[in-house]
N, C-alpha and C positions, 0 to 999 in steps of 0.2 A: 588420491594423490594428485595433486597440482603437476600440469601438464608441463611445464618444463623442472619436473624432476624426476629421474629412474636410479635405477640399483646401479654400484658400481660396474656390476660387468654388461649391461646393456648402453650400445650405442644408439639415443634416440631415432638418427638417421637408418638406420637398419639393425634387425634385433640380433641377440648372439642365440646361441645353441639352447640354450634352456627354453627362450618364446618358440622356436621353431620346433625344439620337439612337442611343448603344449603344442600350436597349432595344430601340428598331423593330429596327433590324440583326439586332441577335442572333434575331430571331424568326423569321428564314429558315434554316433549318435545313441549310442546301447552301452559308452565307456565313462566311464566316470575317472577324469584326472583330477589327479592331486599334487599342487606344486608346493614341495617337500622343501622348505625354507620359510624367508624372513615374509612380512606383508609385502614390503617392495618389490621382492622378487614375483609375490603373487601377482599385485597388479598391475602391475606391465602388461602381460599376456591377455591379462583380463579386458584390459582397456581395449585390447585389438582382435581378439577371436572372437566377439558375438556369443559365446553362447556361455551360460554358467558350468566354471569349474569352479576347485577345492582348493584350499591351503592349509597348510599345517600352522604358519604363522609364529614362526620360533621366536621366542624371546631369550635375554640371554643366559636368565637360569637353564633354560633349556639347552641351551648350545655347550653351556659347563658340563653341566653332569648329564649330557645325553639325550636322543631327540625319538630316539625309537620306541619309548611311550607313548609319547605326544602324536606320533604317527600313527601309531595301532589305535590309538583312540577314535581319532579321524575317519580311520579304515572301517571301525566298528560302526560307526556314523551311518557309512555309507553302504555296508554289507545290506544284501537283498533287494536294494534299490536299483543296483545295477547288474548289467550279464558278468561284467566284468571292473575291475579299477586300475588304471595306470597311476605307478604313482614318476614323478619326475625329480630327481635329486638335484637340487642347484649347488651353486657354487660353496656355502659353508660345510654343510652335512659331506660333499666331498672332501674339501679341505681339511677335517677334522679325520675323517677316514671312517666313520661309520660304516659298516658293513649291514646293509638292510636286504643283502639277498635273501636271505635266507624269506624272506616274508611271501617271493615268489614262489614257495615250494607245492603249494594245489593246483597252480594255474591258471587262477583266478586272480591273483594281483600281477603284473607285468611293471619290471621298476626300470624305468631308464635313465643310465646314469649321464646326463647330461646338462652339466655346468656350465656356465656360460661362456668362459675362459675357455673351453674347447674349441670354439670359432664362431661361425656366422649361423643365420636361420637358416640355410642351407644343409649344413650341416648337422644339425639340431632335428631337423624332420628328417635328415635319411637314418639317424641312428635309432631314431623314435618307429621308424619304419622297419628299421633292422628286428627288432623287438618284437614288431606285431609278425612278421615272420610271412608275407603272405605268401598265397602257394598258388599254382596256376593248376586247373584242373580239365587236362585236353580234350575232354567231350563238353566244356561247358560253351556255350551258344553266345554269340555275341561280340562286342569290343571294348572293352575297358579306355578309360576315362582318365589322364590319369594328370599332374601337376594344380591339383587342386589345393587351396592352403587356406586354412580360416583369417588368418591374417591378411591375404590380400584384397584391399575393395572389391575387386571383380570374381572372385568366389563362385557365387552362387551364378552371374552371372554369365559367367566361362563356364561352369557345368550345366545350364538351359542350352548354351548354343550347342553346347557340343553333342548333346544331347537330341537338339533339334537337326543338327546336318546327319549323326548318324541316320534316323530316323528319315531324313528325306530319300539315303543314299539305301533305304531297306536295310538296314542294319539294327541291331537290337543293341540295347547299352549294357556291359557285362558289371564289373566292377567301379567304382568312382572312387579314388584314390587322393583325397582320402575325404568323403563327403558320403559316408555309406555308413550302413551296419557294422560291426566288426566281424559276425560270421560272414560276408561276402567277397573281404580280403582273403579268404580262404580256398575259395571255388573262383577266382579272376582266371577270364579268357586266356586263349594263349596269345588274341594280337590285343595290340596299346594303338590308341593316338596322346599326344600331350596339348595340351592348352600352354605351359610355360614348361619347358625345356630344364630350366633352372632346378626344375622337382624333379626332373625322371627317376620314376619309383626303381627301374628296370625289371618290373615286373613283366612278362612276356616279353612277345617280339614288338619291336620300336617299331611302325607303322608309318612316323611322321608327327608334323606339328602341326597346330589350326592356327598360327600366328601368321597372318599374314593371304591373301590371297594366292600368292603362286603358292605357300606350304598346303594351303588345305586342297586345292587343286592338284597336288604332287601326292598327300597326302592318300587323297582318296581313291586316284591311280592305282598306290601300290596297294590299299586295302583292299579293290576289288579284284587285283590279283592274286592275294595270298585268301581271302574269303569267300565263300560261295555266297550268292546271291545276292551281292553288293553292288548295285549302278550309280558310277558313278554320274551318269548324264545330270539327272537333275539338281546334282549340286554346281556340277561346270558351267548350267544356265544360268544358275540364282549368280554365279560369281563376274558370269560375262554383263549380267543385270548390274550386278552391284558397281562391277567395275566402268562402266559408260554413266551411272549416275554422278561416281566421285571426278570423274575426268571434266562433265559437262560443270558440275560446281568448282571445280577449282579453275577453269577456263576462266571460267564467269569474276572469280577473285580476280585470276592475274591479270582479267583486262583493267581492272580499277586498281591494283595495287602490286604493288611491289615483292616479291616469294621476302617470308618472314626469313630473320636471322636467329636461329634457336639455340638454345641451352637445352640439354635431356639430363636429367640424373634419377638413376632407376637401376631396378637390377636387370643385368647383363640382355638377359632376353625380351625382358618389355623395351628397355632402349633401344637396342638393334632393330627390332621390328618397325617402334617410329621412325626412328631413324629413316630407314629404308623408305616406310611409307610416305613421309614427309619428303625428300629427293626427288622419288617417283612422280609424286602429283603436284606437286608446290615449286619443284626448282630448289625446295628450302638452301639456305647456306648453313648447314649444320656447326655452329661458331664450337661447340663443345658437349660432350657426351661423360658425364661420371657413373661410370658402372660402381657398385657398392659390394659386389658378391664375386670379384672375379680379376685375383691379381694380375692374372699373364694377360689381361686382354689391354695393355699399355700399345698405341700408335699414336700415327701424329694427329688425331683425335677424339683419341678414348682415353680417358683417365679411370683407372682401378683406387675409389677412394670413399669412404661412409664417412669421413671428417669434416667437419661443418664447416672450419674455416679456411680450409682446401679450393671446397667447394664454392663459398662466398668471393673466395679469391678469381675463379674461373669464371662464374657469372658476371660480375662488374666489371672484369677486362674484356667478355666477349660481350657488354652491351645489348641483351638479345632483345629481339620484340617480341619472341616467346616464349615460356618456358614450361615446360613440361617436367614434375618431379610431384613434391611434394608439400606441404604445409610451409617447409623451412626453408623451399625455393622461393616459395611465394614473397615469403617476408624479405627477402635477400630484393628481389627483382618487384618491386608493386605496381611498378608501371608497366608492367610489361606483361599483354595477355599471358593465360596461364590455365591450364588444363592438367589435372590431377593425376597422376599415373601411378603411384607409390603412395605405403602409409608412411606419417599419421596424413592426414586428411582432415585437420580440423577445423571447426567452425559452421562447417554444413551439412546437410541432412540428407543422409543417402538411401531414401527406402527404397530406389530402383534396382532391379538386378542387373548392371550395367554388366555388360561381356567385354572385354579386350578382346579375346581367342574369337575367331571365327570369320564367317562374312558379316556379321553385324557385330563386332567386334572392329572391325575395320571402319564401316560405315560410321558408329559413334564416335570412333576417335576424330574423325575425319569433319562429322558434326562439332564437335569441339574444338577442335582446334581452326575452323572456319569458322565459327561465331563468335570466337576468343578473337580471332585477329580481325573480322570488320568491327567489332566493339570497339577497340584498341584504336583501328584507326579513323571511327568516325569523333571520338574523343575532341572536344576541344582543345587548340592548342595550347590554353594556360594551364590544362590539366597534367598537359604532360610533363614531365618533371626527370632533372637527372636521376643517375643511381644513388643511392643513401648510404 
């Protein structure tokens, strides 16, 4: 499918309830999903979780006289390949009103019904989550992991870090939500940290976020209080490390240059974060902030909005010298350095496991958006050109 076209209930700028329930799914490694509709509806999802799933791939004979063939076929396909199959019902099969429960009766198929028209990827992975049903098991050992999503860049990236700080802090990793087996959403620790806030599974007790330095520092406070055998010291070193490294390079910027005027549009949690971090260390003048996943969060700098021409409208009136979003920022803003925070992401090659959550999480953004803006500003000046 040519990249500027999707199914009618997906907003390019952020996916609806159907990609988001794929995403959770697809991140159990032992499950085989199956997105129960049209090709379009398949490859959306496809294009953004990294790993191979299923389609039913309805046509319209099928959608007349009925799709629950075409389904059990599929399923048959995929029986014994996998421990388990999710299948994901999009928006026609509900529409029509199909009734494919019953297909979950061994408990080996798990079918979630989530259309796109339900709402956002937000909502699409907690009902996907609702399904796999995880369970916490009080003598299991460790700390669960948890706002992990196949769709986000930082993925894999944000489950090494977190990974890694557990691990500094003597802590063992319980569950990975949802970057794991499917039997290990089963036996999840009784405590959580989150990488992005946006997903909390509410699987155990909330622990905190790794977004940000003071969160993973607050963070790892309250784990070694509610954990045994958790020191937090040598995470508080790596962060007083990390933090005198980003302080000594942005000195270094604002004696040559001026704190950037920035645009963010991202969902609710990734933006806040820059947000913050950008103030803290740059002076930034935050010109405008589009959260895409989070109506109430409207003030007199946040905008609650995934509409493409909302947001073109917000960037050309705030001028930025940076911006921070996605693909469809970039193309709005060309002049204006730009570090990637949100999908789609195209055009470049991402085989790094980049982390947003963490202490090097913080240090990369902080890389980027310090070599986006001396780029920008050592430009010559015929290069630089109004908005478009």
């Amino acid at each position: 499918m040519p990249e500027n076209q999707h199914t009618p209930c997906e907003n390019p700028l952020w996916p609806c309830a159907m990609t988001g329930a794929v995403a959770c799914l697809a991140g159990f490694e032992d499950l085989a999903v199956i997105v129960h509709g049209s090709s379009g509806c398949y490859f959306y999802p496809a294009s953004l979780v990294g790993v191979p799933i299923h389609g039913t791939f309805l046509v319209e004979n099928e959608i007349i006289f009925g799709t629950e063939s075409r389904l059990q076929e599929v399923i048959r396909e995929l029986d014994g390949r996998y421990s388990r199959i999710a299948v994901v019902n999009t928006c026609v099969p509900a529409i029509i009103g199909e009734d494919i429960a019953s297909l979950a009766h061994d408990g080996q198929i798990i079918i979630v019904d989530s259309p796109g028209f339900l709402g956002d990827l937000e909502a699409g992975y907690r009902r996907a989550l609702e399904q796999v049903a995880p369970e916490v098991d009080p003598d299991a050992a460790g700390v669960n992991i948890d706002g992990i999503c196949r769709t986000d860049p930082f993925c894999r990236g944000n489950a090494i870090e977190a990974r890694r700080l557990l691990n500094l802090a003597g802590a063992t990793v319980a569950t990975t939500f949802c970057l794991d087996r499917y039997a290990a959403a089963h036996r999840a620790a009784p405590f959580t940290v989150g990488t992005n806030p946006d997903l909390a599974s509410g699987v155990g007790t909330e622990c905190g976020s790794l977004l940000g330095l003071d969160a993973v520092a607050e963070t790892f406070e309250r784990l070694a209080a509610e954990v045994d055998g958790i020191d937090p010291r040598p995470v508080t070193e790596e962060i007083a490390w990390a933090d005198a490294r980003i302080t000594k390079a942005c000195d270094k910027y604002l004696r040559r240059f001026d704190p950037p005027r920035v645009a963010i549009c991202a969902g609710r949690s990734y933006a806040m974060f820059a947000r913050e971090l950008l103030k803290q260390y740059l002076g930034a003048d935050i010109a405008c902030v589009a959260v895409r996943n989070d109506p109430d969060s409207r003030n007199d700098t946040v905008t609650p909005t995934a509409d493409f021409s909302t947001i073109r409208g917000m960037i050309r009136e705030a001028e930025p010298d940076l911006v921070l979003g996605s693909s469809y920022e970039r193309a709005i803003c060309s002049n204006a350095a730009f570090v990637g925070l949100t999908p789609p992401l195209r055009g470049r090659v991402l085989l790094h496991s980049r982390a947003v959550a963490g202490i090097e999480g913080v240090l990369w953004l902080m890389d980027e958006v310090l070599n986006a803006c001396i780029n920008r500003n050592r430009r010559p000046e015929s290069e630089s050109t109004d908005l478009s």
